[in-house]
ZAZALO-666202 format. One record per residue (C-alpha): z, x, y; residue number from 1; residue in one letter. Coordinates in steps of 0.2 Angstrom, whole numbers, plus 5000, padded with zeros to 4 digits. Layout:
N
+------+------+-------+-----+---------+
|   up | east | north | num | residuo |
+------+------+-------+-----+---------+
|    Z |    X |     Y | NUM |       A |
...
+------+------+-------+-----+---------+
***
This chain:
298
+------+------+-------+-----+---------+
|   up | east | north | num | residuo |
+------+------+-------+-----+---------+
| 5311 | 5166 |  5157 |   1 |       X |
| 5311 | 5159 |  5174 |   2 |       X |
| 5329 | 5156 |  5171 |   3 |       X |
| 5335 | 5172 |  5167 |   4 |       X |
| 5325 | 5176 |  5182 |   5 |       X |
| 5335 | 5167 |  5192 |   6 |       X |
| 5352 | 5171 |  5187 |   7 |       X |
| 5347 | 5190 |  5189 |   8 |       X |
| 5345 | 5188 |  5206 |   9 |       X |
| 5357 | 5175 |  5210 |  10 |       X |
| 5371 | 5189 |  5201 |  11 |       X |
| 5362 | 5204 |  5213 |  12 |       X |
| 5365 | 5190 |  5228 |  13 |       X |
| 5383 | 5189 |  5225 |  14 |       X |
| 5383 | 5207 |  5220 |  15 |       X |
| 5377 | 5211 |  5236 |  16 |       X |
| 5390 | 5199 |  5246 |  17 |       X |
| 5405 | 5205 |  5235 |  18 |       X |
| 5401 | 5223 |  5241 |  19 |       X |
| 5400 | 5219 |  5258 |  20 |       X |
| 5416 | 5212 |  5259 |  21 |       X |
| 5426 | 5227 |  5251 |  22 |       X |
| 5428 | 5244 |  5263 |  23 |       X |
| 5438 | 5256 |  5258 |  24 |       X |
| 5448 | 5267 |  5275 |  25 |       X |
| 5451 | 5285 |  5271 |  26 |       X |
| 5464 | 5296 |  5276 |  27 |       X |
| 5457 | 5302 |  5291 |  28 |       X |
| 5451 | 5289 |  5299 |  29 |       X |
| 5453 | 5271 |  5307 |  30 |       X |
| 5446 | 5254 |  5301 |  31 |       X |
| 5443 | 5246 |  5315 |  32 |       X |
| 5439 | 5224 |  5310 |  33 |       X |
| 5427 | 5217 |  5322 |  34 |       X |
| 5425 | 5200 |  5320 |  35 |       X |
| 5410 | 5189 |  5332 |  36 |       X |
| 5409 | 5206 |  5341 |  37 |       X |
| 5430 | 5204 |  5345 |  38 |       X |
| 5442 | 5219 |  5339 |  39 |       X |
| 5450 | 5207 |  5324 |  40 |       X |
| 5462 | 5220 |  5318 |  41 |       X |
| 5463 | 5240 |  5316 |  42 |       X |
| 5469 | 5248 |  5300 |  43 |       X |
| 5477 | 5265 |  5298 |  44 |       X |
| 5481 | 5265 |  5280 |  45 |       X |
| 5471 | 5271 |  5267 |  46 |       X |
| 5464 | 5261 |  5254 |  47 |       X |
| 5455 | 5248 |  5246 |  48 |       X |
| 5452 | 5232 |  5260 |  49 |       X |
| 5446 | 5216 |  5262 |  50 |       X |
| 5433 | 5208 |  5274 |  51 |       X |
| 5421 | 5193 |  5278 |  52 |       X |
| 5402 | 5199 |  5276 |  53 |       X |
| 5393 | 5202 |  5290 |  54 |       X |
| 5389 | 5194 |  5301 |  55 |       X |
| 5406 | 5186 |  5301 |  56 |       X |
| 5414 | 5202 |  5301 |  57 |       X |
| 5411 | 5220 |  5303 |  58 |       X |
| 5419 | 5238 |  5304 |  59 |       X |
| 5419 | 5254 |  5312 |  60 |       X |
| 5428 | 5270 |  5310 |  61 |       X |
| 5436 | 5281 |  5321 |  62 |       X |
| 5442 | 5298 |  5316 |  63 |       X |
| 5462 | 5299 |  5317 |  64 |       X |
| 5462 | 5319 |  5315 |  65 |       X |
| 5467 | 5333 |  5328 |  66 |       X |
| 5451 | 5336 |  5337 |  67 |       X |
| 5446 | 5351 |  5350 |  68 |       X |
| 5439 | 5350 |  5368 |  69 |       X |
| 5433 | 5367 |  5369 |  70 |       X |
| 5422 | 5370 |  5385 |  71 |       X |
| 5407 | 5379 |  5382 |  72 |       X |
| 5409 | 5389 |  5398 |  73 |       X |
| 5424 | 5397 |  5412 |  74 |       X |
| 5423 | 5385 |  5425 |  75 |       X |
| 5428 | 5389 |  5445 |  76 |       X |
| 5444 | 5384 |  5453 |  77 |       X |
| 5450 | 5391 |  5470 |  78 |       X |
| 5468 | 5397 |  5471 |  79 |       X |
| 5480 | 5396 |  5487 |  80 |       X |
| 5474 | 5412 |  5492 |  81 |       X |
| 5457 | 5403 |  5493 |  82 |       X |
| 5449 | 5415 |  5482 |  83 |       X |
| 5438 | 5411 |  5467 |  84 |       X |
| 5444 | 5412 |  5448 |  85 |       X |
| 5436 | 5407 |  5432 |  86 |       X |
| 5446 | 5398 |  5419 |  87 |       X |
| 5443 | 5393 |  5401 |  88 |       X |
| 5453 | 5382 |  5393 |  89 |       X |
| 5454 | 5371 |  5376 |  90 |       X |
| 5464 | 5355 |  5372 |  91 |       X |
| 5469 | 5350 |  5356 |  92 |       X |
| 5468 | 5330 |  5355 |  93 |       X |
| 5468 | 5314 |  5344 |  94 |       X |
| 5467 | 5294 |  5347 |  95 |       X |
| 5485 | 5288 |  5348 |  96 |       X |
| 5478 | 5269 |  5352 |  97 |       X |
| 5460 | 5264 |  5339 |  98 |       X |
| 5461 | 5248 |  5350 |  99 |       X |
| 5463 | 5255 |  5368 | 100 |       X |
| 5451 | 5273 |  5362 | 101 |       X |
| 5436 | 5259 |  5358 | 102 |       X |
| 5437 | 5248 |  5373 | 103 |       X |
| 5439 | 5262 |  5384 | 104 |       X |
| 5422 | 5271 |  5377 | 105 |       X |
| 5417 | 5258 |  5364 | 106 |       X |
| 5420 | 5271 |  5349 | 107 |       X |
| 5409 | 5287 |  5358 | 108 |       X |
| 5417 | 5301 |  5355 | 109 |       X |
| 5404 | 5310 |  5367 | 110 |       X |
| 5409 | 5297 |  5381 | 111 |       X |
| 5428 | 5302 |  5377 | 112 |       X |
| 5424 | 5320 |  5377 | 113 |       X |
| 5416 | 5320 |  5394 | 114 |       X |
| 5433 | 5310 |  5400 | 115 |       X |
| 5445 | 5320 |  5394 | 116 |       X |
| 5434 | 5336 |  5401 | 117 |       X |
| 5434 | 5328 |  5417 | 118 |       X |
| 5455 | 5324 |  5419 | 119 |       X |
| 5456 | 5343 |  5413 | 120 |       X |
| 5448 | 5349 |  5427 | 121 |       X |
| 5454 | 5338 |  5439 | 122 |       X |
| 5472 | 5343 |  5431 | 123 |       X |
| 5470 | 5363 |  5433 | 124 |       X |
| 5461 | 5360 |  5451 | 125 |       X |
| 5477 | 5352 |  5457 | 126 |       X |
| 5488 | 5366 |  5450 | 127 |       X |
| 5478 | 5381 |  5453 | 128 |       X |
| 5475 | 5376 |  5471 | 129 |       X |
| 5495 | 5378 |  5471 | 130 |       X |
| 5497 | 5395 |  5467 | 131 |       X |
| 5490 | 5412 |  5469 | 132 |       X |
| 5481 | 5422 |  5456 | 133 |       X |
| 5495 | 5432 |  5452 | 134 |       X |
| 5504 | 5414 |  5448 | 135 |       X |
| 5491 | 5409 |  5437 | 136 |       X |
| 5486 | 5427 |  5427 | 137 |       X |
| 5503 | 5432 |  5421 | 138 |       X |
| 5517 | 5426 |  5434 | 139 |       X |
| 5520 | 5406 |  5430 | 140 |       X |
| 5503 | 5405 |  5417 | 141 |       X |
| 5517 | 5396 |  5405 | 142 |       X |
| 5521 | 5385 |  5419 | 143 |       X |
| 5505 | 5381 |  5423 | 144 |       X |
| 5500 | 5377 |  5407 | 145 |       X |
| 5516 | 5364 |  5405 | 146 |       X |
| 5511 | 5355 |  5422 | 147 |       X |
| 5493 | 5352 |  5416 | 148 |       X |
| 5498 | 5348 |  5400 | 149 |       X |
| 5509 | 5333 |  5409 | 150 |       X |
| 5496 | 5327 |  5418 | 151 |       X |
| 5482 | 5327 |  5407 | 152 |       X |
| 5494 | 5317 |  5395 | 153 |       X |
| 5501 | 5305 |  5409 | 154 |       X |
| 5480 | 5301 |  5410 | 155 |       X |
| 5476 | 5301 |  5391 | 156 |       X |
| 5486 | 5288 |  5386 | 157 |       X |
| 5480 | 5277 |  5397 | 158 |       X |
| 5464 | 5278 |  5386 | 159 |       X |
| 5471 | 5279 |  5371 | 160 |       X |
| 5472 | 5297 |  5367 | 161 |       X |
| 5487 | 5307 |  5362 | 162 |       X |
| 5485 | 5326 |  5370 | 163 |       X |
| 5492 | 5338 |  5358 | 164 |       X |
| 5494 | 5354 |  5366 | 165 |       X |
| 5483 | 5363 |  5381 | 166 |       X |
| 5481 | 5382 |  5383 | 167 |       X |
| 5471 | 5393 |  5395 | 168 |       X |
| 5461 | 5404 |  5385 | 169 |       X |
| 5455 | 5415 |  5400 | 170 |       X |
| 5456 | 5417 |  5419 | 171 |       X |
| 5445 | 5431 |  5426 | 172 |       X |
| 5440 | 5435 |  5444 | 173 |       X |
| 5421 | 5429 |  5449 | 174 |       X |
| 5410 | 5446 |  5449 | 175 |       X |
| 5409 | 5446 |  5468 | 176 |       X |
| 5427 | 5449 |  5468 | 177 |       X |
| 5430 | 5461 |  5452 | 178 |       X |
| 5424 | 5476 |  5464 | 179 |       X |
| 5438 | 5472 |  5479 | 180 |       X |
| 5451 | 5470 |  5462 | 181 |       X |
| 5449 | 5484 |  5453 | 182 |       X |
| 5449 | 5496 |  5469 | 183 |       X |
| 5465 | 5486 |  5475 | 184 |       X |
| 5471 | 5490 |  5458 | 185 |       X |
| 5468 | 5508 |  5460 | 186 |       X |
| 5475 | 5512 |  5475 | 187 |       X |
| 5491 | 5503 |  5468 | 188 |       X |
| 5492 | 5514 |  5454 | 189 |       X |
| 5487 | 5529 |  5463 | 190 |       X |
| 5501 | 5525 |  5477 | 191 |       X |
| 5512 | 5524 |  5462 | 192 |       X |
| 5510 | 5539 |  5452 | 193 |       X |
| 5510 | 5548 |  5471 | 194 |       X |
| 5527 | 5542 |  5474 | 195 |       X |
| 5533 | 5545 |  5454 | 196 |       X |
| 5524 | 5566 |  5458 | 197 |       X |
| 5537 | 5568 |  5473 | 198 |       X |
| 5552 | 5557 |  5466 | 199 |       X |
| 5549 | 5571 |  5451 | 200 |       X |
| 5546 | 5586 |  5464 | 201 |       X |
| 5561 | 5580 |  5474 | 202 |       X |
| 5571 | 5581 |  5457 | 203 |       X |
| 5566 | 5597 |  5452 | 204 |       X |
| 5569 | 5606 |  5469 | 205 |       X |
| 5587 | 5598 |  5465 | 206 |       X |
| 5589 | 5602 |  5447 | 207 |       X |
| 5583 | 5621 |  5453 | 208 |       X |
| 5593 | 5622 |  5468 | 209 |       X |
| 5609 | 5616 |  5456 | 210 |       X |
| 5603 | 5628 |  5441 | 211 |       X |
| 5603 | 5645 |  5458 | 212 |       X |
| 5619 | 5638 |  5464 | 213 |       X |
| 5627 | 5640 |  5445 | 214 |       X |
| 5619 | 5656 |  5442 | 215 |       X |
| 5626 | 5661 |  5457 | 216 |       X |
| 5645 | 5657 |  5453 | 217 |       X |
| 5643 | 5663 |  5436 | 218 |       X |
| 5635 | 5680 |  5441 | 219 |       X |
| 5650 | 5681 |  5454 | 220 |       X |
| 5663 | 5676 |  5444 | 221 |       X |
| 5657 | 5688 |  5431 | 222 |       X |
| 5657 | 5703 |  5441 | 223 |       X |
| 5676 | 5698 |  5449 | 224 |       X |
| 5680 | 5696 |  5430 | 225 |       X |
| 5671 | 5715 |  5426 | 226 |       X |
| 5678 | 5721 |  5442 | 227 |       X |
| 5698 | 5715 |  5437 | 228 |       X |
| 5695 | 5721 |  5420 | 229 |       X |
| 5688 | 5739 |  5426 | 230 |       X |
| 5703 | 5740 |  5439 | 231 |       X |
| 5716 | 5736 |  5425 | 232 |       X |
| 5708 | 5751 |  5415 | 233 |       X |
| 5706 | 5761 |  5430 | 234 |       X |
| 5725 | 5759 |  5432 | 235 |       X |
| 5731 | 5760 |  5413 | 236 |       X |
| 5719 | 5776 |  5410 | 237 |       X |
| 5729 | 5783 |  5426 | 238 |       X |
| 5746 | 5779 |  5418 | 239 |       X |
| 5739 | 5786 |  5402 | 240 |       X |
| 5734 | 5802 |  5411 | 241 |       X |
| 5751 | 5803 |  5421 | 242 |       X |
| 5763 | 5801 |  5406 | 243 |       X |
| 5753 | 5811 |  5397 | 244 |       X |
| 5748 | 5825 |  5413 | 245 |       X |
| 5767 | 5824 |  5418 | 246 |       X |
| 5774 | 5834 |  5403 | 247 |       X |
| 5762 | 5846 |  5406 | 248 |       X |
| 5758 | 5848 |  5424 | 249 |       X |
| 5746 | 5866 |  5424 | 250 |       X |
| 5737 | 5859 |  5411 | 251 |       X |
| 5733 | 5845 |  5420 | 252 |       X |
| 5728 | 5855 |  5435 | 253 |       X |
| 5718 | 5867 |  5422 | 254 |       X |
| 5708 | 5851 |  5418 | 255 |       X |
| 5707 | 5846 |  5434 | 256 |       X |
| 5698 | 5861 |  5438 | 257 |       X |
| 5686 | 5861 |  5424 | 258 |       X |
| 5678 | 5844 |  5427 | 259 |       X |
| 5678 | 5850 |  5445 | 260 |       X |
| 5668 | 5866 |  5440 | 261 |       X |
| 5656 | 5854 |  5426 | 262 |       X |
| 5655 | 5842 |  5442 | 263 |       X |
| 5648 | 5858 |  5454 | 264 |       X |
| 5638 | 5867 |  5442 | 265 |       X |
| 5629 | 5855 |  5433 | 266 |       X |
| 5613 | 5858 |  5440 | 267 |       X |
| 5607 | 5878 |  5441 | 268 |       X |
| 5599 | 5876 |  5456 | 269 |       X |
| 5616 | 5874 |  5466 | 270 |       X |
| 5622 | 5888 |  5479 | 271 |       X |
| 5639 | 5888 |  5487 | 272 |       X |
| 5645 | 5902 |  5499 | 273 |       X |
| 5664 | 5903 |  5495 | 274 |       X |
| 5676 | 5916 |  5497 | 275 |       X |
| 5679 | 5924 |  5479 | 276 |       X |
| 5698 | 5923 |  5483 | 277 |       X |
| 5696 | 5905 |  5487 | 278 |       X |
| 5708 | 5894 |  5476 | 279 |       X |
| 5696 | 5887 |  5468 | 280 |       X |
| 5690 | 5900 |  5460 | 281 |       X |
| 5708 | 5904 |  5455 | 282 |       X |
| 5703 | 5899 |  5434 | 283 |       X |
| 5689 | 5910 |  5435 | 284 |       X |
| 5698 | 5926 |  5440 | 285 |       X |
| 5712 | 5924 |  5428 | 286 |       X |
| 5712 | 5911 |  5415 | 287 |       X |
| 5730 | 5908 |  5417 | 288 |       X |
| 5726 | 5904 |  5435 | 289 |       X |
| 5739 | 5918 |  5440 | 290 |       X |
| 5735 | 5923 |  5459 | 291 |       X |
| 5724 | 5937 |  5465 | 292 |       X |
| 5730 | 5954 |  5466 | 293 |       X |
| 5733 | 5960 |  5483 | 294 |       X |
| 5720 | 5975 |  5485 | 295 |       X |
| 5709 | 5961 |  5482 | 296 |       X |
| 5715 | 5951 |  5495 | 297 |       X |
| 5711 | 5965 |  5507 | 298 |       X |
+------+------+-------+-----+---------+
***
């Protein structure tokens, strides 16, 4: 009995060894060996590994994923026109080096966070400080984010960490300023639309002054077109009325007559004080127009 005993707990023993020298690495992460306290060797590779048992040998793990530095709040930075703005950024990162990452923070990711916040800031306080807050909002933002993203690199490496892109989420005015903006951006639009009203009155006094000056010419070419056409049927009805008058010429005076006597008495409240033997009564005495008699003419 005492036997069995024994070998029981001499098989959990070696149980328990064999166990503690087999560790297996996943895909995400870093094996890091240590070995008397001393970095022994740093697997990337996932799978089944070897090891001494402790305390011979021991190991860690780093996580080899694409990690976010997300600040929790806007922070201030003063431009070149020394005014204030707030900026929110992110960065996207990863330990490039397991080896350099843990003797830089000794495998804290908090202690690496609080680095990596503090190069940010000191990246964007040396660009912003370069340019004005137009610059920054919309004018070189792309530019701006490039030249961070270079220095915040040039300073990761040197603890081990691979910087994989940096963006500015936001960049706002403090609320002590957002007043002076927005009434700055007023007047601007306002000084705009005034200057668009009399670029548009300006062109409609032109496009009106045009569209007279073409009513003009075509109303006075029209009336010197009217007027030639009514001359040229003035003159052809006066041929007509000679060729046709000329074969005929007491006809044509008879008619003249009568139009003249329709012309005179068209109203009946007309009075004319003419001699009866005047000649233009002539018709009405005879209708041959024949002259008066002579006892009439005394």
């Amino acid at each position: 009995m005492n036997r069995l005993v024994s070998i029981l707990v001499a098989g959990f023993v070696a149980l328990m060894l064999l166990s503690s020298t087999v560790f297996v690495v996943d895909q995400r992460t870093f094996a890091v060996v240590f070995a008397f306290g001393e970095i022994k060797e740093v697997i990337s590779e996932p799978g089944l590994h070897f090891k001494l048992p402790p305390p011979l040998q021991n190991v860690i793990y780093l996580d080899k994923r694409i990690l976010t530095l997300d600040t929790p709040n806007a922070d201030r930075f003063i431009t070149s026109e020394k005014k204030n703005i707030l900026v929110d950024t992110f960065v996207k990162w990863r330990i490039m080096d397991p080896r350099l990452y843990y003797v830089s923070f000794s495998g804290s990711e908090k202690s690496a966070r609080a680095r990596m916040d503090q190069i940010v800031k000191a990246a964007l306080n040396d660009e912003i400080t370069k340019r004005t807050v137009r610059d920054v909002i919309s004018g070189q933002r792309g530019s701006v984010m490039e030249a961070i993203h270079r220095k915040v690199e040039a300073e990761a490496k040197q603890i081990g960490v691979q910087i994989v892109d940096v963006r500015l989420k936001r960049v706002d005015y403090v609320e002590q300023i957002n007043a002076s903006v927005y009434d700055r951006m007023k007047a601007e639009r306002l000084r705009v639309a005034n200057e668009l009203r009399s670029t548009g009155s300006a062109e409609s006094e032109k496009i009106r002054a045009d569209a007279d000056r073409q009513r003009t010419v075509m109303l006075a070419e029209a009336f010197r077109d009217a007027e030639k056409i009514k001359g040229d049927g003035d003159a052809k009805a006066s041929q007509i009325y000679a060729e046709a008058f000329g074969k005929n010429p007491e006809f044509y005076k008879f008619y003249r007559s009568l139009e003249a006597y329709r012309a005179t008495f068209k109203s009946h409240g007309d009075v004319m004080v003419l001699d009866s033997n005047s000649e233009f009564f002539k018709y009405f005495r005879s209708p041959g127009g024949a002259a008066a008699p002579a006892a009439a003419k005394k």
